[in-house]
N, C-alpha and C positions, 0 to 999 in steps of 0.2 A: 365429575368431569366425564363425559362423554370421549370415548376411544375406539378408533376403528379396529374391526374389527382382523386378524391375522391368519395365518395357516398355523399356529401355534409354535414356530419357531423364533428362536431368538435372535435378532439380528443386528448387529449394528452398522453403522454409516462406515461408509469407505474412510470420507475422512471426518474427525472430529471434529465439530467447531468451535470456533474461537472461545464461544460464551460456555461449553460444553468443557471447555481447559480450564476458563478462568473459575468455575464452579467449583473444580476436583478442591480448588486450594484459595484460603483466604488472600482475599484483595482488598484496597485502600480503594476508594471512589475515583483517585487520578486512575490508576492501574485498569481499572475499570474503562475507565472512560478512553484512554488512550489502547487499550486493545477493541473496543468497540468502530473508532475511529478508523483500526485500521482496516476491519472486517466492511465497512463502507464504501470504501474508499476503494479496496479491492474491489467490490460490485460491480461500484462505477467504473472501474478500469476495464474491465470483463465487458460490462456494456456497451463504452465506447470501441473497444477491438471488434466487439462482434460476437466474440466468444462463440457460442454454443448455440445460441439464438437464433432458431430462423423463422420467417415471416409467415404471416398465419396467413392460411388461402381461406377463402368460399367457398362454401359445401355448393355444389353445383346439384340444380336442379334436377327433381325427378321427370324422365320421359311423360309421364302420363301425370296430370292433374289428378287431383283426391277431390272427388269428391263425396259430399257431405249430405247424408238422407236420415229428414227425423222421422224415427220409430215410436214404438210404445215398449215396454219392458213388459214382457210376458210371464213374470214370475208371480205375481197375485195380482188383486184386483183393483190394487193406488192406482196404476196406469202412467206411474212415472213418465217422461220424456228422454228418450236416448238419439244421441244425435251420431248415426255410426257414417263411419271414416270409410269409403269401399275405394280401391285402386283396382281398375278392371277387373270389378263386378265381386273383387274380395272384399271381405271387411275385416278390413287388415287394424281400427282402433273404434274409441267411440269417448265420447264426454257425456255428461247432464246436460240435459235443455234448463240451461239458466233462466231463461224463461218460463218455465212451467208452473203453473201453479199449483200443482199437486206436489210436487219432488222438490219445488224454490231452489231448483240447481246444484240439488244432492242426489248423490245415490247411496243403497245400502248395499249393504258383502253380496249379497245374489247379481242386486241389477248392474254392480262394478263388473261382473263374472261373466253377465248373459252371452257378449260373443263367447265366450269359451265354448259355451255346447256345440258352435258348430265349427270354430276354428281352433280348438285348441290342441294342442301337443297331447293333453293327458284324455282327449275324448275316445271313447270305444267306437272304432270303425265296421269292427267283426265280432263274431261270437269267440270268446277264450273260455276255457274249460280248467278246472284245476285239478292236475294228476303229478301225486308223489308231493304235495307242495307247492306247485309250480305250475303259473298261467301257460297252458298251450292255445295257440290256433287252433280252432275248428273251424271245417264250412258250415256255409248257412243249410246245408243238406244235413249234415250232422244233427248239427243242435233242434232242428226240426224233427228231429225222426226220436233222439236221446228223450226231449221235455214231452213228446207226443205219446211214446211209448210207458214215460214215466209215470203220466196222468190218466192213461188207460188202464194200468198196472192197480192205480188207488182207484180208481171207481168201480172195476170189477171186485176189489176186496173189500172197498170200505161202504160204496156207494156214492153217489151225483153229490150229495149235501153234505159229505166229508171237506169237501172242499170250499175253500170261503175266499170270494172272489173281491177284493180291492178295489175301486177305483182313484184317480185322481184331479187334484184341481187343477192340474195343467192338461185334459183332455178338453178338445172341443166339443161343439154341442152332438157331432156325426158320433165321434169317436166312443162318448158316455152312450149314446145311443147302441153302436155298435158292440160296445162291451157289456151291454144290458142283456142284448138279443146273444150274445153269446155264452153267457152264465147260464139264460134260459135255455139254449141248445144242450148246454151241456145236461141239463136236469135238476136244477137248484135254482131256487128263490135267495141263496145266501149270497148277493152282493150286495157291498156298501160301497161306501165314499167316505173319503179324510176328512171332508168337510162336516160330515154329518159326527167323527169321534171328535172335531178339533173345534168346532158350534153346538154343538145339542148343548152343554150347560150353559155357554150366554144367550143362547136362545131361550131357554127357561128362565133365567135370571132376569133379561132385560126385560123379557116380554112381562113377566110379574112386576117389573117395576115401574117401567114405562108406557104397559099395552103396546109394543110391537117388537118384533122379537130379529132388529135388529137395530143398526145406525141410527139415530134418529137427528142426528144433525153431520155439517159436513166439515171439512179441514179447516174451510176459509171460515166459521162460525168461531174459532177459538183463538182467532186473530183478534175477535171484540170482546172477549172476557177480562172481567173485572180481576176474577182470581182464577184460579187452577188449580184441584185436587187432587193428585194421584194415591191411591190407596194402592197397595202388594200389585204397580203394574213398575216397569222399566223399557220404558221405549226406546232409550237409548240404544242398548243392546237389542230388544225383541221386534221396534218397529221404531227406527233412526226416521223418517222421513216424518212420522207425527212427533217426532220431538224440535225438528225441524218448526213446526206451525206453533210449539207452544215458546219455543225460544223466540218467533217472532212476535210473539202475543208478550211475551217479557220487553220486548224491547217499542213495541209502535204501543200498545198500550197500558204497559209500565204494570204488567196484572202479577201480582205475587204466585212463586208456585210454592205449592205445600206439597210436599213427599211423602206418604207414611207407609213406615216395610219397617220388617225386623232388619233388613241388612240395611249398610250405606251402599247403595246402587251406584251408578253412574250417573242417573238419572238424578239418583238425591245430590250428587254432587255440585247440582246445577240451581237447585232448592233452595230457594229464598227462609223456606223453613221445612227444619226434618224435625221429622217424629219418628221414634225409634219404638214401635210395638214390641214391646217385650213378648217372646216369644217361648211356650210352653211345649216343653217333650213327654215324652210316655211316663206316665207314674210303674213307678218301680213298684211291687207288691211284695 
């Protein structure tokens, strides 16, 4: 049974009830029935005086209309549908585009979150610094002078290509560009991309299997599958929106999924049929 949850203290009701006394101590079905009756009966009494009860109002409208402008979710490349909620010019909520045919009116943990980067409570507005422990303020003069000072420090001792420069899948086309042209300023050929540590092996892999060394088919293509094979993948957890397309391929064309992992995933959960790869650790010598 499910119980909400408390502040951890014990408490109990001002007053006992009826059902609450008659429990302490064995009763006969009449005894029963006749303190039940009377616990009724008082309600109803309560009811008709008026007791404690008062009349519920309407939540009274807000000043300003909400409205509703559909976006795209910026956190990979699905292209979900987010339909966010602005109250002058905030975007104070947001839902699925129930419609969409990428997302079929889900979202995952990120694109539930997306307003947050820019309106949330826990977002970084300033630079903080940690001293003693402990997040402080800085100004944007500071921390420009502290990181600029600190990466001069490492290039005159270690050199330009000591440093290995990042980039990301959420820059734009200016920005990769920008941060390209800025690695080479600094004197280093060592930038990457997440993309190139988090693709190079399915790129090698697909491309060996299928001659191209990526997607070769699309969301809406696994709606007409006959069957569905997931080998050591879990979309549930790692990509909720394609499990979304193969659930609907379960249900419009009846296609069996087969699961196969060393774990029970969530994913297997969902599995028409699991296969449990038995799974080998290090030989002990």
């Amino acid at each position: 049974m499910l119980r909400k949850k408390t502040n951890g203290v014990a408490r109990r009701p001002r007053t006992d009830s009826i059902l609450s006394q008659i429990s302490e101590k064995s009763v006969d079905r009449r005894s029963f029935l006749r303190g039940s009756g009377l616990t009724i009966g008082g309600l109803a009494a309560v009811g008709a005086m008026g007791g404690t009860v008062t009349a519920a109002s309407a939540q009274t409208a807000a000043d300003s209309a909400i409205e509703t402008v559909k976006s795209v979710c910026t956190h990979c490349s699905v292209g979900c549908t987010i339909i966010a909620e602005v109250d002058n010019g905030v975007w104070v909520g947001q839902e699925p585009g129930w419609d969409s045919p990428f997302s079929l009116g889900g979202h995952c943990a990120k694109g539930a979150a997306v307003r947050e980067h820019a309106h949330g409570e826990r977002r970084l507005k300033y630079p903080m610094k940690k001293e003693n422990g402990e997040w402080k303020r800085i100004s944007w003069e500071t921390a420009i002078e502290e990181i600029g000072d600190g990466l001069m420090k490492i290039r005159e001792e270690s050199g330009p290509d000591s440093v290995y420069w990042l980039g990301s899948a959420k820059f734009t086309n200016e920005v990769s560009y920008m941060f390209r042209k800025f690695a080479g300023y600094w004197g280093t050929n060592n930038v990457d991309h997440q993309a190139r540590i988090c693709h190079s092996t399915t790129v090698a892999g697909v491309a060996n299997t299928w001659g191209y060394g990526a997607m070769t088919n699309s969301y809406n293509d696994i709606h007409n599958s006959k069957a569905i094979l997931v080998i050591g993948g879990n979309p549930a957890e790692a990509h909720p929106v394609s499990l979304l397309h193969i659930m609907k391929a379960k249900e419009q064309s009846n296609a069996p999924l087969i699961v196969c992992d060393p774990r029970f995933t969530r994913t297997a959960a969902h599995a028409d049929e699991y296969v449990r790869i038995r799974r080998h650790g290090p030989q002990c010598g």
